[in-house]
N, C-alpha and C positions, 0 to 999 in steps of 0.2 A: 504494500500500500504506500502511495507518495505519503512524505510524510508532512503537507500542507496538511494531510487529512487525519492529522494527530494535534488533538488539545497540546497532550505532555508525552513525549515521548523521553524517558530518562533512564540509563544507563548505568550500571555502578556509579551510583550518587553519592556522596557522601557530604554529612555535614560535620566540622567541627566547632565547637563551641565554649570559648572559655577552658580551653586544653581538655574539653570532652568530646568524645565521637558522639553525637549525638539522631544521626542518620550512618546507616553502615551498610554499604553496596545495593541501593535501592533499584531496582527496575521496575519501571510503570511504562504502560504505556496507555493513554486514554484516547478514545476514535472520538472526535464530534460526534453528536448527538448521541451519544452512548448516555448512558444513567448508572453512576457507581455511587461507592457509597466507602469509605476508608474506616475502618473502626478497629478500638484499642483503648487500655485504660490509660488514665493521665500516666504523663510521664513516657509514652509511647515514640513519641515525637511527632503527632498528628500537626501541632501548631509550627513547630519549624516546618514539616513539608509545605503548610499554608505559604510561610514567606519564602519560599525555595519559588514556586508557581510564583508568585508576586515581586521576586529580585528585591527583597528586602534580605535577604539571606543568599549569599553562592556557594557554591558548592566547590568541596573539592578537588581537581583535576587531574593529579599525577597517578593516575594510573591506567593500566590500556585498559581499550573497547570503552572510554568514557563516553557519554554524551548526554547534553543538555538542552533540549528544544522544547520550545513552545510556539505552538503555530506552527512548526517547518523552519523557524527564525533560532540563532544561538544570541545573537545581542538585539537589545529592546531599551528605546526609549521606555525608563517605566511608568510617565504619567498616560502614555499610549498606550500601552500592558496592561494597566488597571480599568480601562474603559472597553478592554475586550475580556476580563475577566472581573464578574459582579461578585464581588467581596459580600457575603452578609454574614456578619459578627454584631452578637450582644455587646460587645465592648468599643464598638462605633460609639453608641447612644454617649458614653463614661467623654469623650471627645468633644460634645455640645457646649461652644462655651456660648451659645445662644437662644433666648428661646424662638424657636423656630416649629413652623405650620408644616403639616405634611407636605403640603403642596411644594415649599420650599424645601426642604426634604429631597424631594423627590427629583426637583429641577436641579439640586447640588451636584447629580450626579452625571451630568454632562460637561460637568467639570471638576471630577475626582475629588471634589471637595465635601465641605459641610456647610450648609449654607450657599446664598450669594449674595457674591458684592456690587458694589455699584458698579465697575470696570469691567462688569462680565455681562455682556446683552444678550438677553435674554429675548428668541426669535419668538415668532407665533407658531413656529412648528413645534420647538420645544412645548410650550405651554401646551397645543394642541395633545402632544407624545404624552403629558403629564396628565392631562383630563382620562386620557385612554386606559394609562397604565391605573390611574386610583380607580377606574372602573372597572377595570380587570380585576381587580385585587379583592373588590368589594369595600370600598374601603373610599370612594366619592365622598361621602357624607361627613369624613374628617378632613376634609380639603385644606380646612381655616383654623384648625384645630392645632391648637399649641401641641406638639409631638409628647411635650413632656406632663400634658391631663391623660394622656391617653393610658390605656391599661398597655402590659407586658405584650401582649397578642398584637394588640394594634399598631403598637410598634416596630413591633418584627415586619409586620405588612407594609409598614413606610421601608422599613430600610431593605425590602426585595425591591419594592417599585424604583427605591434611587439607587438598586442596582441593574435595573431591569432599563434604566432612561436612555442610558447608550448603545441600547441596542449590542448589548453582550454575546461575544461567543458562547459563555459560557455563566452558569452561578454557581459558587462556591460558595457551600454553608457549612459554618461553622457551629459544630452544638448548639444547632438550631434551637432546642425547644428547650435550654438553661432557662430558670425561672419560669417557665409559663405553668399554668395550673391546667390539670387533664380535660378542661372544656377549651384552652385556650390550644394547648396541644394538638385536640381534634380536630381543630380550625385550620390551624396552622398546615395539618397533615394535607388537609383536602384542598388547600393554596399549592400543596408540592403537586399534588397529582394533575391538576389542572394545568399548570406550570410545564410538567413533564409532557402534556398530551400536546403541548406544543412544538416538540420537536428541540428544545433547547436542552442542550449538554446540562446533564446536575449531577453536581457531586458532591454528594452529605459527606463528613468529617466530623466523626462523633465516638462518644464512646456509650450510647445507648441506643441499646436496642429494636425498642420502639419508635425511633427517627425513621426506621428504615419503613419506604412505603412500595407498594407491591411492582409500583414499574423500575425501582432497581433493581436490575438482572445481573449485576455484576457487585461483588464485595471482597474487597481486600482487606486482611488482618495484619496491621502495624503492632509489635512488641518490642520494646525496646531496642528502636531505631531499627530493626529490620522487617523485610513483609514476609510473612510465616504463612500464610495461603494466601490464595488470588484466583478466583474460579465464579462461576455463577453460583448465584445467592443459596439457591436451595441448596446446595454442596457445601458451600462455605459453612451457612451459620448450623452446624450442629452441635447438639451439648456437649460433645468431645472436645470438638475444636473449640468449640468458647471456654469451655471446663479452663484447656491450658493456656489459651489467650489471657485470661482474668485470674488464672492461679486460684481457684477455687468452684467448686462442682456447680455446674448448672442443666438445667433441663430446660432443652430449649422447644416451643412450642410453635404453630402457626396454623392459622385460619386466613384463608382470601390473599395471601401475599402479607400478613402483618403477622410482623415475630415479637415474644414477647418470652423474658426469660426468669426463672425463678429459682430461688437458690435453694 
């Protein structure tokens, strides 16, 4: 396959960190429009992978069969990188040093920011892309709404739409559903799937296993810094292989595509 038609195509990766290995000979390779999903418990290296994909982190290089691409690309402008990969983290929100309406929110994100300033013009297409995506999302009716009245759920929904504004190759989530309560959860869930029927790349990065929804066909297991399976979901997540993933027994179950694990 050309590898234009590779999200991440990466190669014995390696990260060091503060005289730690903290990624150790990683091979991924993700296709556009694929649906994965990376899971592991903290300490895994799930968050360094995140900034490895974003070049807030490099990797590194001395040793053979290396490689580092994203897009078919090895170097990237990275305010250009981040508008083809839609970041969504709970810990965006911790960044707000303003109070700021979804709708602004949402238009930040055609310019990798938070917020916007007065030096950044703001076309009628944009605003037009903004009205579309808060409708998509369900989420119109917060338009004008200070981000920071809104509940944990609602939030998560502003900050898909202001990854969703540039028109993204791809969304990266980040333990998506931290804090939300199990109705906000459900919500959230059936945002992914809707999301997914669209044809755009999603790739959950979690260490729970209730994140995952039934159109990820693919799941990779991160353990300390290395990937210890990598196969389709139904193969991947068994209570075997979670049992030694998480270092402690689990029985793992599912109904319709939703796994759900109990110790």
């Amino acid at each position: 396959m050309s590898p234009a038609f590779y999200l991440f195509d990466f190669q014995r990766v390696s990260v060091v960190r503060q005289g730690r290995r903290v990624l150790s000979d990683v091979n991924l390779r993700v296709q556009l429009g694929e649906h994965i999903a990376i899971l592991g418990p903290n300490g895994s290296g799930k968050s360094t992978l995140i900034k490895l994909m974003t070049r807030e982190l490099y990797p590194l290089e001395q040793v053979p069969g290396f490689r580092f691409r994203i897009l078919g690309g090895e170097t990237w402008n990275v305010f250009e990188l981040r508008k083809l990969l839609g970041i969504v983290s709970a810990d965006l929100l911790s960044h707000l040093t303003r109070d700021l309406t979804a709708r602004e929110v949402v238009l930040s994100g055609f310019f990798a920011g938070l917020g916007v300033w007065p030096h950044q013009k703001v076309t009628p297409a944009m605003e037009k892309k903004v009205r579309s995506i808060l409708r998509f999302l369900e989420i119109a009716h917060l338009a004008d709404r200070s981000v920071q009245a809104m509940s944990s759920g609602e939030q998560r929904r502003v900050l898909i739409g202001r990854a969703l504004a540039p028109d993204p190759e791809a969304l990266v989530l980040d333990e998506p559903t931290n804090s939300l309560d199990p109705r906000a959860v459900h919500d959230f869930r059936l945002v992914l799937r809707k999301l997914a029927k669209t044809g755009k790349t999603i790739m959950l990065v979690t260490h729970h296993l209730s994140d995952l929804i039934p159109e990820i066909e693919r799941t990779v297991l991160l353990r300390r810094g290395r990937i210890v399976d990598d196969g389709p979901t139904r193969q991947t997540l068994t209570s075997a292989k979670l049992s030694r993933l998480f270092r402690t027994p689990i029985r793992v179950s599912s109904r319709n595509g939703v796994y759900s694990g109990t110790f």
